[in-house]
MARMAR-896316 format. One line per field, with one value per residue: residue in three letters; x, y negated, z negated of N, C-alpha, C in turn. Coordinates in Angstrom, 3 decimals, always signed. Layout:
! residues N
residuo	[ALA, ...]
n.xx	[X, ...]
n.yy	[Y, ...]
n.zz	[Z, ...]
ca.xx	[X, ...]
ca.yy	[Y, ...]
ca.zz	[Z, ...]
c.xx	[X, ...]
c.yy	[Y, ...]
c.zz	[Z, ...]
//
This chain:
! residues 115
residuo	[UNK, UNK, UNK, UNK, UNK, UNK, UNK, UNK, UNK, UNK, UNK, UNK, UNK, UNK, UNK, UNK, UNK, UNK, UNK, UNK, UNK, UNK, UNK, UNK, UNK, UNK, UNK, UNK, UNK, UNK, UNK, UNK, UNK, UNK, UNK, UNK, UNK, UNK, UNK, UNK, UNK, UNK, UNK, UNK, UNK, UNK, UNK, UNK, UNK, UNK, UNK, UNK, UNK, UNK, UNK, UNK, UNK, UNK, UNK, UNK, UNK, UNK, UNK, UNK, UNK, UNK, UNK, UNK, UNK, UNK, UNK, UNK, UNK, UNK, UNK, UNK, UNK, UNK, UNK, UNK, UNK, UNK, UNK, UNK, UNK, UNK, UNK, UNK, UNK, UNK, UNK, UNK, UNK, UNK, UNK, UNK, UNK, UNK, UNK, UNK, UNK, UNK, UNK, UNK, UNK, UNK, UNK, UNK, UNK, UNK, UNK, UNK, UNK, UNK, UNK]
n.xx	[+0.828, +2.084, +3.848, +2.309, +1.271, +3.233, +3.958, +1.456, +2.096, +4.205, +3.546, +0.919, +2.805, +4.482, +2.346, +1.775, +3.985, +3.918, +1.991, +1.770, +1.275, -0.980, -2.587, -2.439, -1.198, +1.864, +2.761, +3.312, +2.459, +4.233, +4.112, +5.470, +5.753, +2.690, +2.412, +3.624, +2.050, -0.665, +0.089, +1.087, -1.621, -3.396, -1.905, -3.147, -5.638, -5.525, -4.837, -7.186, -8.791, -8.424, -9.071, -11.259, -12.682, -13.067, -10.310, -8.384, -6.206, -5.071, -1.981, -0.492, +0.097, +1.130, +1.644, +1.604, -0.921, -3.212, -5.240, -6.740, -6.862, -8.501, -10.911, -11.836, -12.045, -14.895, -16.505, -17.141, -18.498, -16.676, -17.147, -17.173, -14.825, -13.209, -14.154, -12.923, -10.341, -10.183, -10.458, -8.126, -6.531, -7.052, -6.841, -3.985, -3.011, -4.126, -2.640, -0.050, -0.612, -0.409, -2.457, -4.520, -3.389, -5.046, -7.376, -7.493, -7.174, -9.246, -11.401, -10.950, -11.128, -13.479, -14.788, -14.022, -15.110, -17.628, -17.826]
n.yy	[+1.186, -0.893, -1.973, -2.150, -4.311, -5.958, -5.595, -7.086, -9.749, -10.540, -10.524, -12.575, -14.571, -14.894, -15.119, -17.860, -19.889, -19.497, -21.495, -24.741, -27.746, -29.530, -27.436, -25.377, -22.373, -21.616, -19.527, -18.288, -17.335, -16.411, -17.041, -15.378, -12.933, -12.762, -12.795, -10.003, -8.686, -8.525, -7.425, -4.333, -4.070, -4.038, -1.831, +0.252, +0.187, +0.500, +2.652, +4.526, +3.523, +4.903, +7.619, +7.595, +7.747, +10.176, +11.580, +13.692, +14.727, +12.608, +10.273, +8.607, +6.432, +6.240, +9.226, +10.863, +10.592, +11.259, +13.040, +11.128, +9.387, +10.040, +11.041, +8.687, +7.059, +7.995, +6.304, +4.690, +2.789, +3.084, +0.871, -0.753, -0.457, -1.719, -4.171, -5.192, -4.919, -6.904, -9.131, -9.154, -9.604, -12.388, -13.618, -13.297, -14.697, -17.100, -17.765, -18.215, -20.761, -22.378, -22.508, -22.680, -20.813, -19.541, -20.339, -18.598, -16.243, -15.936, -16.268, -13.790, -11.826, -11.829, -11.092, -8.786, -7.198, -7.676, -6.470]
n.zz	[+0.000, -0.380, +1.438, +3.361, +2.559, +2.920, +5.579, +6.400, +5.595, +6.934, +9.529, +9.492, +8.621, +11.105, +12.733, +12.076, +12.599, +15.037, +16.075, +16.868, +15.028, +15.993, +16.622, +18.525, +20.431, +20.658, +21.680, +24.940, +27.776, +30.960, +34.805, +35.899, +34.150, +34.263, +37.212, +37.598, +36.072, +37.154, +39.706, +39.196, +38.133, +40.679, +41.999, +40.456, +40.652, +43.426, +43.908, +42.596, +44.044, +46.465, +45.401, +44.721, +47.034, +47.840, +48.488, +47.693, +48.211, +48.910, +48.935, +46.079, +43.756, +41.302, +40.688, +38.568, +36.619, +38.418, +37.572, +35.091, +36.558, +38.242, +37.538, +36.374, +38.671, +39.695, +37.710, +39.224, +42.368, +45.438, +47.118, +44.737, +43.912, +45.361, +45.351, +43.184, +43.759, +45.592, +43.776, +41.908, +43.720, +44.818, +42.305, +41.961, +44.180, +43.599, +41.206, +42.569, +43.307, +41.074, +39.306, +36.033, +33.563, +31.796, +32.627, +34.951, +33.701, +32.426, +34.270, +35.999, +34.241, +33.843, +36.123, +36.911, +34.929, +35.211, +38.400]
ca.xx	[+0.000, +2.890, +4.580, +0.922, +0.617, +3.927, +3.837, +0.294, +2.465, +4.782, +2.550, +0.373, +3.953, +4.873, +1.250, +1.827, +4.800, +3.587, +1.157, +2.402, +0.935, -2.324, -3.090, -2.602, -0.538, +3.399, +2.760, +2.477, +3.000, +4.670, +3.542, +5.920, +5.102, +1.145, +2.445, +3.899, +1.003, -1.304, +1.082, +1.302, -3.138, -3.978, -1.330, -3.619, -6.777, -5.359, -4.792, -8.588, -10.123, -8.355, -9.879, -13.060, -13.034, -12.519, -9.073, -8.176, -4.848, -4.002, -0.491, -0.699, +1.762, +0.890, +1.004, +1.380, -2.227, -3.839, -6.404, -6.925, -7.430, -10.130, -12.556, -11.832, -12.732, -16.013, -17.362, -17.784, -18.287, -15.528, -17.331, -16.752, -13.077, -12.318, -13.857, -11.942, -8.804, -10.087, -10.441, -6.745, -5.925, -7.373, -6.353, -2.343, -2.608, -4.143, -1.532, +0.793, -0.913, -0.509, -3.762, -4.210, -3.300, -5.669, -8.913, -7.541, -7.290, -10.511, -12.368, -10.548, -11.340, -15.220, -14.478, -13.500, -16.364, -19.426, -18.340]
ca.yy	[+0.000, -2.572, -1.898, -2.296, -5.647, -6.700, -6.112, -8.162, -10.792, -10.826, -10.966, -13.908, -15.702, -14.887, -15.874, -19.537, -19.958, -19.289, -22.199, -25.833, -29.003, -29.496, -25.932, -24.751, -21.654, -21.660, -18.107, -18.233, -15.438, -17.033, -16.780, -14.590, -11.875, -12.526, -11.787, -8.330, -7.713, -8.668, -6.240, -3.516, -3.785, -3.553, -0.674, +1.485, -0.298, +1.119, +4.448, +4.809, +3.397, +6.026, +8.632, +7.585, +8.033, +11.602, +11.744, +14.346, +14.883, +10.858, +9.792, +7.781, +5.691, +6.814, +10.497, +11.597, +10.205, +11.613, +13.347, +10.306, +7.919, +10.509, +10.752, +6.561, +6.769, +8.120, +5.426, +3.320, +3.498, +2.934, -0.795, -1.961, -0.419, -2.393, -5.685, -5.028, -5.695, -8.323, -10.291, -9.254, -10.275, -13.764, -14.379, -13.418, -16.016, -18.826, -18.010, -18.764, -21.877, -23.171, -22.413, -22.727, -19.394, -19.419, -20.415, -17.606, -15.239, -15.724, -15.853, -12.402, -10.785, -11.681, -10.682, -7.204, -6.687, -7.177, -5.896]
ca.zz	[+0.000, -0.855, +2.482, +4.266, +2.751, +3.442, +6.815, +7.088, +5.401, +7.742, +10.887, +8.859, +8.622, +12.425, +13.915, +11.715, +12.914, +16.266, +15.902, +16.336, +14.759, +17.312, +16.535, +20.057, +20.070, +21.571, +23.049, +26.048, +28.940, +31.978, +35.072, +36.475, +33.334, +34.649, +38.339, +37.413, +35.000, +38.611, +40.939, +38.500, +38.216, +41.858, +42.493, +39.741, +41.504, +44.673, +43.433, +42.037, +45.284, +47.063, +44.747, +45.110, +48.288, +47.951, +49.089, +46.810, +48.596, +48.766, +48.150, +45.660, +43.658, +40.060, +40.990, +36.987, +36.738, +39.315, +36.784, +34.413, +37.865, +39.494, +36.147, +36.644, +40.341, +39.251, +37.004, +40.098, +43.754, +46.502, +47.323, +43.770, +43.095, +46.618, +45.322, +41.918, +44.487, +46.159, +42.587, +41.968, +45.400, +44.639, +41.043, +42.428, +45.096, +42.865, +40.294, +42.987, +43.557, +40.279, +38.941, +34.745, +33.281, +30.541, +33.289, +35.855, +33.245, +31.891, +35.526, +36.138, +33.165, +33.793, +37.426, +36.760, +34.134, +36.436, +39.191]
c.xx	[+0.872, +3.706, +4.027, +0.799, +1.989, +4.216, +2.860, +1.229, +3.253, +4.308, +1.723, +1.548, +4.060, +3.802, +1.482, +2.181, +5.083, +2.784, +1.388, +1.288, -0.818, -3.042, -3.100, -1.306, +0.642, +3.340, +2.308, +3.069, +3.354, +4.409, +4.270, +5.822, +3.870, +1.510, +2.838, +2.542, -0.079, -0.600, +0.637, -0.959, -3.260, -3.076, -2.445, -4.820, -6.951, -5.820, -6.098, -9.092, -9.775, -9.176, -11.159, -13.594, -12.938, -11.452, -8.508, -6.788, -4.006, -2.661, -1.070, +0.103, +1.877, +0.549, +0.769, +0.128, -3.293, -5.092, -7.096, -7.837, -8.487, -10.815, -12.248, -12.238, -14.247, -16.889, -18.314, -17.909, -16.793, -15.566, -16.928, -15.451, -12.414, -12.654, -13.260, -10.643, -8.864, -9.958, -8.834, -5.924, -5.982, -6.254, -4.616, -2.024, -2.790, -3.085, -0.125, +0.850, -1.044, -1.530, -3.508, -4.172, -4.673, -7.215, -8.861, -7.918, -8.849, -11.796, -11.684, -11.370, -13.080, -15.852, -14.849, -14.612, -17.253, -19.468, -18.166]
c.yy	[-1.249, -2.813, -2.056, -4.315, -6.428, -6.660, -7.139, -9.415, -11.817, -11.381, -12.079, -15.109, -15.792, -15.427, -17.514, -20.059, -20.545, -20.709, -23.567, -27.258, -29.479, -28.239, -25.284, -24.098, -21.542, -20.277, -18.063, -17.221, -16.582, -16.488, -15.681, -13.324, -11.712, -11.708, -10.400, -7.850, -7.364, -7.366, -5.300, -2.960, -3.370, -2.589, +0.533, +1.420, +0.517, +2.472, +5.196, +4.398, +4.487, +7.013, +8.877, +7.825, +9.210, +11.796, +12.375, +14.508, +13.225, +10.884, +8.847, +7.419, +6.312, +8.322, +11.241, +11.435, +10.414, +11.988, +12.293, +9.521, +8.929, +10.471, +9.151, +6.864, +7.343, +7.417, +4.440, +3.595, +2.155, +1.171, -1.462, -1.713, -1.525, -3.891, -6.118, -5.770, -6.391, -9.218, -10.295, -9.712, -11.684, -14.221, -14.067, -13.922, -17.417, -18.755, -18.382, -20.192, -23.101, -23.480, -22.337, -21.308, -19.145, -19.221, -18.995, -16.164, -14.738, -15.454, -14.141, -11.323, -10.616, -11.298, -9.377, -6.576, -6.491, -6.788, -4.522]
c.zz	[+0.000, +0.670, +3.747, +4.164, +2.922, +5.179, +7.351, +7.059, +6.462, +9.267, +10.235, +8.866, +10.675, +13.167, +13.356, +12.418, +14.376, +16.659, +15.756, +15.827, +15.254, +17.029, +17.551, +19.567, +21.061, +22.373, +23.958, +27.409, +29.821, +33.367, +36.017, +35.516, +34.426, +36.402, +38.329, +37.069, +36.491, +39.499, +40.068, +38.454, +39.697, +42.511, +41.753, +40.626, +42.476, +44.590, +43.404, +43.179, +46.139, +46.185, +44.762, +45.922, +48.918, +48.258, +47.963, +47.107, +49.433, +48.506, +47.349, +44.346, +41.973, +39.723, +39.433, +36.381, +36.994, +38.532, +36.189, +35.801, +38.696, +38.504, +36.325, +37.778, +40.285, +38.903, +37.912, +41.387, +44.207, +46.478, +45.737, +43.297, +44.417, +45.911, +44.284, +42.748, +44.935, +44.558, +42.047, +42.899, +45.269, +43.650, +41.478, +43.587, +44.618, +41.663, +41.075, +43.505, +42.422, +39.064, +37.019, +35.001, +32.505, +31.919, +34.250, +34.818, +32.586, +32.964, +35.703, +34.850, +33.328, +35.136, +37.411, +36.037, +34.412, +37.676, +38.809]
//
């Protein structure tokens, strides 16, 4: 228990810390992190729209997966894992355009959810 609450302590000191003056928080991802995190999504994206599409014998880039990403290619059809990549397609051209992080990330995230 004493080794539980000193770690909270520690993370309670480190988020402060984190936290300047204004209260707006210094962490911030950069946008070349967000472009990997972007690349790295619409390669799995990829992967699962192939699957869906029955292509049981796809190449596909995450082959250790393959099981995990066909029960995922299931949940949805083909048309909405494709417009999944178009919204990744977008949000990693307006992040090259300068776009806030915080507004892209939040249109994406509400992107991805309804379709």
């Amino acid at each position: 228990a004493g080794q539980l609450k000193a770690l909270v302590d520690s993370d309670n000191q480190r988020i402060a810390a984190s936290i300047d003056e204004t209260g707006v928080s210094k962490e911030k991802v950069s946008r070349k992190q967000l472009a990997t995190v972007l690349d790295v999504l619409s390669n799995v994206y990829r992967d699962v729209l192939l699957l869906s599409m029955n292509s049981s014998n796809a190449a596909i880039v995450h082959e250790h997966k393959r099981t995990a990403w066909t029960t995922l290619a299931s949940k949805k059809t083909s048309a909405q894992w494709f417009q999944s990549i178009e919204y990744l397609s977008t949000a990693r051209h307006n992040l090259d355009r300068n776009v806030s992080i915080a507004l892209l990330s939040d249109w994406l995230a509400m992107s991805l959810v309804s379709s």
